[in-house]
Biopython code that builds the backbone (N, CA, C, O; Angstrom):
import numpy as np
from Bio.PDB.StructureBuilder import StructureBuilder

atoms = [
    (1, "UNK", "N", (-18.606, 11.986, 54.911)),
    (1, "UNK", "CA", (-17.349, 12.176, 54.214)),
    (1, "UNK", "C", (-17.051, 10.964, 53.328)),
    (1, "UNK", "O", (-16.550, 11.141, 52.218)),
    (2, "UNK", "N", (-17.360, 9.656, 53.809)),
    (2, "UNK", "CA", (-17.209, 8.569, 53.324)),
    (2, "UNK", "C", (-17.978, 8.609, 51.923)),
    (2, "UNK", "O", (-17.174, 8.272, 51.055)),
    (3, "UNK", "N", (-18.863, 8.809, 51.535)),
    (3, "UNK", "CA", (-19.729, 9.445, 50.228)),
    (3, "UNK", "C", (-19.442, 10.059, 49.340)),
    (3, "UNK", "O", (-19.511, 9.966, 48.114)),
    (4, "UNK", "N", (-19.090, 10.743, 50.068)),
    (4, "UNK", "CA", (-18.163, 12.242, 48.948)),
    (4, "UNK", "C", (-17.347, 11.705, 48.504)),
    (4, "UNK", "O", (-17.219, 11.652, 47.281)),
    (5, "UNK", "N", (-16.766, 11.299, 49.087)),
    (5, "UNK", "CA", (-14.930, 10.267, 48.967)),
    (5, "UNK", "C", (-15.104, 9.108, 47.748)),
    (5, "UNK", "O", (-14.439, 8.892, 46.734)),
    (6, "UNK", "N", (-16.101, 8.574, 48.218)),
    (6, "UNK", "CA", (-17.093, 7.468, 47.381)),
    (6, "UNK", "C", (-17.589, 7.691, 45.729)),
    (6, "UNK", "O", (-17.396, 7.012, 44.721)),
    (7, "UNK", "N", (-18.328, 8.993, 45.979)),
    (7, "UNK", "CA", (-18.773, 9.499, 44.499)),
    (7, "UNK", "C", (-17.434, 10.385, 43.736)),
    (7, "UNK", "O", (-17.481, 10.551, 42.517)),
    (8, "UNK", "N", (-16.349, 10.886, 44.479)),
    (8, "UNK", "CA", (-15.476, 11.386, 43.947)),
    (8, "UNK", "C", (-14.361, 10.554, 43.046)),
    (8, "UNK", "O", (-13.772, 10.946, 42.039)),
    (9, "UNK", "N", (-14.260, 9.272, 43.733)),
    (9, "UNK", "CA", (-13.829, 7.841, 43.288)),
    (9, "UNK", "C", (-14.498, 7.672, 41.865)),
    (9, "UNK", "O", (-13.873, 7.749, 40.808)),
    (10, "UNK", "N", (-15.821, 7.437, 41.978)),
    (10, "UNK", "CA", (-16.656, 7.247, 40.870)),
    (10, "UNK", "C", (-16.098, 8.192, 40.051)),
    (10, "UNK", "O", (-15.193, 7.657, 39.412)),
    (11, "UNK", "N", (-16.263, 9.774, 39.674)),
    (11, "UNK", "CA", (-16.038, 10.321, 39.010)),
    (11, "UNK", "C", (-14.729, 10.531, 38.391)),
    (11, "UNK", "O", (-14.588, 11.252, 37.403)),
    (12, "UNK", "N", (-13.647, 9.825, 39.037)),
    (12, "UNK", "CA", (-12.521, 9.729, 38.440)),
    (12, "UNK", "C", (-12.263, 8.572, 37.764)),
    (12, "UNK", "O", (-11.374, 8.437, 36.923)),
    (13, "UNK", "N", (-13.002, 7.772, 38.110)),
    (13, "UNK", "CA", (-12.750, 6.253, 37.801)),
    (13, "UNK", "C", (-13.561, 6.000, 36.284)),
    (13, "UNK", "O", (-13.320, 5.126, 35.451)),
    (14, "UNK", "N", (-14.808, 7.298, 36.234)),
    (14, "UNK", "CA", (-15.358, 7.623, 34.864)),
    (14, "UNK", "C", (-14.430, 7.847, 33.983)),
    (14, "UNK", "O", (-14.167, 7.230, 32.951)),
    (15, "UNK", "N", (-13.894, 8.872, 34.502)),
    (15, "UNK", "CA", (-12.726, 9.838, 33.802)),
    (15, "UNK", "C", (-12.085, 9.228, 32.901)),
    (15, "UNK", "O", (-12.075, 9.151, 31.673)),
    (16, "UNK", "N", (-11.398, 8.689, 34.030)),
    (16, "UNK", "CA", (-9.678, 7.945, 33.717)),
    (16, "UNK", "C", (-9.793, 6.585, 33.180)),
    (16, "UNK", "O", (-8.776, 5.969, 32.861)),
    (17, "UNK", "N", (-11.153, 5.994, 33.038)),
    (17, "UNK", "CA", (-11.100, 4.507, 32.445)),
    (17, "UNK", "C", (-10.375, 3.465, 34.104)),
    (17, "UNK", "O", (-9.914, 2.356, 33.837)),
    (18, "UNK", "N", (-10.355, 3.758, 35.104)),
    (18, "UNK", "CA", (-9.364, 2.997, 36.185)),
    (18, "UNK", "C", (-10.302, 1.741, 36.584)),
    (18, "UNK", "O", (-9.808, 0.763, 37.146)),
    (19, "UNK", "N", (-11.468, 1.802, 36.316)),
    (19, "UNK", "CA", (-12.350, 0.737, 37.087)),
    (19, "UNK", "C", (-11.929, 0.761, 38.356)),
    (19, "UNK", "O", (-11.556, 1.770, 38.955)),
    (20, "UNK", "N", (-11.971, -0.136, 38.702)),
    (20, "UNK", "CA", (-11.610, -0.519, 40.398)),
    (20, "UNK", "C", (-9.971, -0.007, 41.298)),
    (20, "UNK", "O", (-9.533, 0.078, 42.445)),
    (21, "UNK", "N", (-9.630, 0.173, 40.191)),
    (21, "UNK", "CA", (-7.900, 0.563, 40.252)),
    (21, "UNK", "C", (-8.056, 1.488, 41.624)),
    (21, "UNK", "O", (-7.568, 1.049, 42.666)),
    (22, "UNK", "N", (-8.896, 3.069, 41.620)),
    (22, "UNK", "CA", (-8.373, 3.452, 42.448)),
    (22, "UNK", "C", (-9.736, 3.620, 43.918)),
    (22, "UNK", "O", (-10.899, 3.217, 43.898)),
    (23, "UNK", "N", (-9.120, 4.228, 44.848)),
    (23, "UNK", "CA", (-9.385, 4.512, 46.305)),
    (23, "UNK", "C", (-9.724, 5.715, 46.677)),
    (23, "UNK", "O", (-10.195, 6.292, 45.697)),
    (24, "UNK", "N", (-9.722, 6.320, 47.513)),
    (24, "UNK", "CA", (-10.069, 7.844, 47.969)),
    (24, "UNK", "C", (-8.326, 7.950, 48.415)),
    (24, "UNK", "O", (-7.508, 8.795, 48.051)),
    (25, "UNK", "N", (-8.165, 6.945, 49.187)),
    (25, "UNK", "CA", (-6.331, 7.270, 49.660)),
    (25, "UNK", "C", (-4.913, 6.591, 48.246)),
    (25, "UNK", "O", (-3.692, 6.437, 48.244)),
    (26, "UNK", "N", (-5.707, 6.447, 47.557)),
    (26, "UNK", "CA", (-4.937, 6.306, 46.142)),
    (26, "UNK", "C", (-4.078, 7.597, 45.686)),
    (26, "UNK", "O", (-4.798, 8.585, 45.545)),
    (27, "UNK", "N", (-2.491, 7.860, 45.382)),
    (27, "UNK", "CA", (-2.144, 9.033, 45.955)),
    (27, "UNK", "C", (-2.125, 9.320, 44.167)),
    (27, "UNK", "O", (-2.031, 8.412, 43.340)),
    (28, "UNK", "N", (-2.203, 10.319, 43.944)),
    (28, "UNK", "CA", (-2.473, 11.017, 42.719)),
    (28, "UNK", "C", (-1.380, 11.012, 41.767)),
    (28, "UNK", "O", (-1.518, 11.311, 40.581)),
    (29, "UNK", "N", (-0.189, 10.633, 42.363)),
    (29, "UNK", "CA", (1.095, 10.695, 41.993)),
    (29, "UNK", "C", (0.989, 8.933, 41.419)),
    (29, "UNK", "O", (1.892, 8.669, 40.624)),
    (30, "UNK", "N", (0.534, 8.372, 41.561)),
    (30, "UNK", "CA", (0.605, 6.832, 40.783)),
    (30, "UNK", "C", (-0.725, 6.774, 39.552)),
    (30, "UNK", "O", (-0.900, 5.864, 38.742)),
    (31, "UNK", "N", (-1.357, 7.725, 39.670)),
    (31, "UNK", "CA", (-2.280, 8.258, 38.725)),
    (31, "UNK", "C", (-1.883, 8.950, 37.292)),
    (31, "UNK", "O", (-2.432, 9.107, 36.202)),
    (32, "UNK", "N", (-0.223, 9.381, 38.090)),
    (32, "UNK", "CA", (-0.472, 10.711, 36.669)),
    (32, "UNK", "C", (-1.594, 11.590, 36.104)),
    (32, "UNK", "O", (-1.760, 11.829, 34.908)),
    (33, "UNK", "N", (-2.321, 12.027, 37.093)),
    (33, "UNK", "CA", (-3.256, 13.307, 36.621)),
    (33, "UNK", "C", (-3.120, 14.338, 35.984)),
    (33, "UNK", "O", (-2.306, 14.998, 36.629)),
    (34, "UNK", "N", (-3.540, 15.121, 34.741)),
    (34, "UNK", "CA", (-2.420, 15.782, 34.224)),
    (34, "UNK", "C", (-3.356, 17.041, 34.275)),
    (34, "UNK", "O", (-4.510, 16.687, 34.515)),
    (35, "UNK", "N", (-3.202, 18.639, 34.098)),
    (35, "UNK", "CA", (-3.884, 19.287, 34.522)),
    (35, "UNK", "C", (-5.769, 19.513, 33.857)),
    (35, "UNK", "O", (-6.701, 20.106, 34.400)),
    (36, "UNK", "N", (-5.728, 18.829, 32.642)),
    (36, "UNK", "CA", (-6.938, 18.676, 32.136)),
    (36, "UNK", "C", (-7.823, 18.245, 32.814)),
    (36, "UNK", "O", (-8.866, 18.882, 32.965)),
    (37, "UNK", "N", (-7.610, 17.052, 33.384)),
    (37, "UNK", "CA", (-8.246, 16.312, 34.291)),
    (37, "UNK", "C", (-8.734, 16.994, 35.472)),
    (37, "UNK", "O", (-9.945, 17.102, 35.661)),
    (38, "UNK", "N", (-7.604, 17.611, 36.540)),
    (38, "UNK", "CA", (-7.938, 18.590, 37.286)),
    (38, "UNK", "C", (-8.967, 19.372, 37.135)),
    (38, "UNK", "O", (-9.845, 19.334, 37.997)),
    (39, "UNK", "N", (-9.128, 20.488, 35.719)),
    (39, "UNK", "CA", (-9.936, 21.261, 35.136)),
    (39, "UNK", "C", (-11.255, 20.768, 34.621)),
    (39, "UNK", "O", (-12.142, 21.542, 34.260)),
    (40, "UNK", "N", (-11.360, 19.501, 34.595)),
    (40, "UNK", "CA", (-12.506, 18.651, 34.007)),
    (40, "UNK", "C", (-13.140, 18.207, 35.543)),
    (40, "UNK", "O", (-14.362, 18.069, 35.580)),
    (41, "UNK", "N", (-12.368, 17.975, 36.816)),
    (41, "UNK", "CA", (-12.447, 17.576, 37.749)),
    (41, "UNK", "C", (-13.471, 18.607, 38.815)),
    (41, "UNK", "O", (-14.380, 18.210, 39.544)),
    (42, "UNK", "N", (-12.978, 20.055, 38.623)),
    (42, "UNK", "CA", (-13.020, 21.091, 39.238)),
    (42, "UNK", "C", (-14.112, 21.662, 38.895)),
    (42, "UNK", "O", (-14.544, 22.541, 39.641)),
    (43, "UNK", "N", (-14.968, 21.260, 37.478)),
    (43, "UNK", "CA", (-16.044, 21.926, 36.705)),
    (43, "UNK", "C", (-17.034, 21.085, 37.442)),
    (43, "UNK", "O", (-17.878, 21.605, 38.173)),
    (44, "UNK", "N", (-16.951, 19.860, 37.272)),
    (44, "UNK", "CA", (-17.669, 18.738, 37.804)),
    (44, "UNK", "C", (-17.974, 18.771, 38.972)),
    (44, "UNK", "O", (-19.178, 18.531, 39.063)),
    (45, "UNK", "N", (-17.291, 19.031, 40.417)),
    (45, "UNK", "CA", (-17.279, 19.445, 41.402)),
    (45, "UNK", "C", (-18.449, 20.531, 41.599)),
    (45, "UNK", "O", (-19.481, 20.302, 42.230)),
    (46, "UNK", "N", (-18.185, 21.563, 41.063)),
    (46, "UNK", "CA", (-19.141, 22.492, 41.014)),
    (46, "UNK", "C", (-20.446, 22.679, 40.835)),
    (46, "UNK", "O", (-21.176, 23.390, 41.526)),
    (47, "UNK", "N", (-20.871, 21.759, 39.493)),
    (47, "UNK", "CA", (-21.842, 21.658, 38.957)),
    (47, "UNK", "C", (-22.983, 20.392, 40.065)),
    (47, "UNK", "O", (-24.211, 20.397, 40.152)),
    (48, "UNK", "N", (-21.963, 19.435, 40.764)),
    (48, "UNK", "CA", (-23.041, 18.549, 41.216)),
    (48, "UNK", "C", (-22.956, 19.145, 42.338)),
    (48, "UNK", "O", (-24.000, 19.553, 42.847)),
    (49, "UNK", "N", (-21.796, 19.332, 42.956)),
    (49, "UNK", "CA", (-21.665, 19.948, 44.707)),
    (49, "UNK", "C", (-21.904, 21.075, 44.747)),
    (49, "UNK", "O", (-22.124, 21.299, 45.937)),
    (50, "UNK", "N", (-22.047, 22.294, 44.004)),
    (50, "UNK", "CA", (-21.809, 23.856, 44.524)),
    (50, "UNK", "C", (-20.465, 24.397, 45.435)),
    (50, "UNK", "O", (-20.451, 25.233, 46.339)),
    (51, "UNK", "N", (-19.591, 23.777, 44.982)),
    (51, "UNK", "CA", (-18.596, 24.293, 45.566)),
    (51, "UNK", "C", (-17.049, 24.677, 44.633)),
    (51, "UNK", "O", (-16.490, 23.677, 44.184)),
    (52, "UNK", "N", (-16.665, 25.445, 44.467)),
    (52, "UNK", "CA", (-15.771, 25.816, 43.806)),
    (52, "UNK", "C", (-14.504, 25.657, 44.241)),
    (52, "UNK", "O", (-14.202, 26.409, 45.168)),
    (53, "UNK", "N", (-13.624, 24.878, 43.847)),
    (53, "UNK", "CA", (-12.155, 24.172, 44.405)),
    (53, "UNK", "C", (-11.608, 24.394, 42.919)),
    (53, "UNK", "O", (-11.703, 23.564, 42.016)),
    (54, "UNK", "N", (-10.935, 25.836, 42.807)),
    (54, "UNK", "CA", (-9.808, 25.581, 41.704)),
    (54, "UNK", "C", (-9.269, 24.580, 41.735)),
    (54, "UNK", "O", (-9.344, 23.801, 42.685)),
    (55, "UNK", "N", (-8.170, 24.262, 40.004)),
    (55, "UNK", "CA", (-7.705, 23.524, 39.500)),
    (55, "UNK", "C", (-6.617, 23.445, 40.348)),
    (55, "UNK", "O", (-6.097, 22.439, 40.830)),
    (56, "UNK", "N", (-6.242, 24.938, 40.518)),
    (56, "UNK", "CA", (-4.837, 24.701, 41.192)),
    (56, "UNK", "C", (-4.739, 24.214, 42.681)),
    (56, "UNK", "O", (-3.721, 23.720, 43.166)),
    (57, "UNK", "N", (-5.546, 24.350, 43.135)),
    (57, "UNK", "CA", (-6.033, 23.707, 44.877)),
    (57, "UNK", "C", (-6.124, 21.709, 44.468)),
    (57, "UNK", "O", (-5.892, 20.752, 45.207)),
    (58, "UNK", "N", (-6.480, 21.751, 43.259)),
    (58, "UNK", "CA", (-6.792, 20.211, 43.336)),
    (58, "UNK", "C", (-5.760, 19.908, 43.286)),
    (58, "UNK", "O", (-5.341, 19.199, 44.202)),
    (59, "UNK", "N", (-4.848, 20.299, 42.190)),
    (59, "UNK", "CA", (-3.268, 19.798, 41.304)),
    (59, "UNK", "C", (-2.639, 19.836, 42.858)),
    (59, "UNK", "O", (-1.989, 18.796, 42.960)),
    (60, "UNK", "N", (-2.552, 20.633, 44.178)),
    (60, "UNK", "CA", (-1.805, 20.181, 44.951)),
    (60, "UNK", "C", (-2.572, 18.953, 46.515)),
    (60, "UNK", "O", (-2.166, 18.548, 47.604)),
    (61, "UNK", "N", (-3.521, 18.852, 45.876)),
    (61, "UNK", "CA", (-4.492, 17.697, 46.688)),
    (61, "UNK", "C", (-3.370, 16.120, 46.194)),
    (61, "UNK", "O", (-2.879, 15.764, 45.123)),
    (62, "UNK", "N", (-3.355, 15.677, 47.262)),
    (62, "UNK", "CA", (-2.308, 14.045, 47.239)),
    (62, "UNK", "C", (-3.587, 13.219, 46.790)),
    (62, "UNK", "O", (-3.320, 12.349, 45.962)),
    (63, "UNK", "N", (-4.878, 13.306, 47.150)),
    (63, "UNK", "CA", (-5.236, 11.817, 46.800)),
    (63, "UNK", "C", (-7.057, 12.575, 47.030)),
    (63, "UNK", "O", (-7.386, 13.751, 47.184)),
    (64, "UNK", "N", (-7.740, 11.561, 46.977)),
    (64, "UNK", "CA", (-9.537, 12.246, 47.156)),
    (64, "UNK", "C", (-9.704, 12.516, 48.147)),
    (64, "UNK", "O", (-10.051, 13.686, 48.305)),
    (65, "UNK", "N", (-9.570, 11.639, 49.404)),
    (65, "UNK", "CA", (-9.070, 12.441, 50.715)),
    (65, "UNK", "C", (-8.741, 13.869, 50.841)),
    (65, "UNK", "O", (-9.511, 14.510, 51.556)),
    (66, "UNK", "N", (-7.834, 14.460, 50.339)),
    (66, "UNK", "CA", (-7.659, 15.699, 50.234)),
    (66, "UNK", "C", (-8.597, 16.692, 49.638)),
    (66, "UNK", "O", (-8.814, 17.826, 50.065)),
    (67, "UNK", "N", (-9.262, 15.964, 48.323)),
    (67, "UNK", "CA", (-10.107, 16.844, 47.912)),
    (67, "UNK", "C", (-11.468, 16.871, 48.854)),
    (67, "UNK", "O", (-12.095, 17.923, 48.986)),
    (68, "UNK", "N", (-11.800, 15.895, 49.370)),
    (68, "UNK", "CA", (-12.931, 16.167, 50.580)),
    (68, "UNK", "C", (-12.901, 17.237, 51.574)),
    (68, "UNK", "O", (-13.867, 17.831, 52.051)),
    (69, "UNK", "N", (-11.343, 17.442, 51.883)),
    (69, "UNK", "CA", (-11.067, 17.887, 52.911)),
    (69, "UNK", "C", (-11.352, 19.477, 52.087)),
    (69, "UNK", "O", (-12.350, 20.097, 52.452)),
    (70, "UNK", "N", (-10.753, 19.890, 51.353)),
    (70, "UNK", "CA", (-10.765, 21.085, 50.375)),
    (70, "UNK", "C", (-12.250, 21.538, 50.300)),
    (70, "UNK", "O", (-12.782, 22.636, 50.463)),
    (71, "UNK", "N", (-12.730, 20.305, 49.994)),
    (71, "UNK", "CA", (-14.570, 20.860, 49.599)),
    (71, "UNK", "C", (-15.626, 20.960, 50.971)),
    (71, "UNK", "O", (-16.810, 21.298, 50.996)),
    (72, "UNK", "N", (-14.870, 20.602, 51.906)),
    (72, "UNK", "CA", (-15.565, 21.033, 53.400)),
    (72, "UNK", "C", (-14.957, 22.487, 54.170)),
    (72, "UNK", "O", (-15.572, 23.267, 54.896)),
    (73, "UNK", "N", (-13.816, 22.519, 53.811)),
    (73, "UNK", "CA", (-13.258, 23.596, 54.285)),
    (73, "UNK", "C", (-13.767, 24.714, 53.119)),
    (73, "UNK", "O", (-13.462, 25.826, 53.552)),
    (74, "UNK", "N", (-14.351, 24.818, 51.956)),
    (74, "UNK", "CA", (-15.233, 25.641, 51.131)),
    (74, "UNK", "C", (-16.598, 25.730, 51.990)),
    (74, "UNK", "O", (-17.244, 26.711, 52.357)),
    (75, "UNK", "N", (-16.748, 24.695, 52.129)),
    (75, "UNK", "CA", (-18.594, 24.946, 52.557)),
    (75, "UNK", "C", (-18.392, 25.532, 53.623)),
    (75, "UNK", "O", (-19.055, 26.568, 53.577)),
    (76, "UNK", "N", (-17.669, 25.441, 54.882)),
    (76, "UNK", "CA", (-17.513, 25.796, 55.653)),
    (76, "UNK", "C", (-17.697, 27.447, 55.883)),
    (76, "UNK", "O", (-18.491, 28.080, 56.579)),
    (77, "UNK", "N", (-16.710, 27.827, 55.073)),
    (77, "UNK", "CA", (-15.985, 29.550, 54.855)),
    (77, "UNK", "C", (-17.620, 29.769, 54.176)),
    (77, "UNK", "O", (-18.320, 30.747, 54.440)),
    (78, "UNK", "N", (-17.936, 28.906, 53.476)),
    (78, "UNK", "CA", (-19.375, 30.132, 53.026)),
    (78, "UNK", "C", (-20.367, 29.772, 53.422)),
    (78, "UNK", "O", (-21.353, 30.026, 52.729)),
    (79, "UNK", "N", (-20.506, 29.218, 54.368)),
    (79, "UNK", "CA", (-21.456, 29.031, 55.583)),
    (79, "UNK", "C", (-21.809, 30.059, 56.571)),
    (79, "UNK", "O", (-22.576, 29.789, 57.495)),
]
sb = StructureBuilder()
sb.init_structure("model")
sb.init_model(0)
sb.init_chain("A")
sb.init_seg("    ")
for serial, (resi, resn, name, xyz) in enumerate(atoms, 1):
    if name == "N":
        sb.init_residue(resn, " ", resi, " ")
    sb.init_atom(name, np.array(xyz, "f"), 0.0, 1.0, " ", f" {name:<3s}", serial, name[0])
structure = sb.get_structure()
């Protein structure tokens, strides 16, 4: 989980220009994520993980933490 959490960091930290700024428990709300991002977030997800986590499942995710939790509880159900 720590990995996921890890490379999900990375990929936002691509994103958003944050460098080191953020965390996996960095809450999304000091981010200002705006829904593009989400949608840019959610494609990306897919393409490296195989797992499909709408935009709108992310937009109510608090922080990367959450989105881990989202993308295990996917693998899970289609397991």
């Amino acid at each position: 989980m720590a990995t996921l959490a890890h490379q999900i960091v990375g990929i936002l930290s691509d994103k958003l220009d944050l460098g080191e700024a953020i965390t996996a428990s960095t809450p999304f709300s000091d981010l200002e994520l705006d829904s593009l991002v989400m949608v840019e977030l959610s494609v990306i997800l897919q393409r490296q993980y195989g797992v499909l986590v709408p935009e709108e499942e992310l937009a109510d995710a608090r922080d990367v933490n959450d989105i881990v939790s989202l993308m295990e509880d996917r693998r899970t159900a289609a397991a």
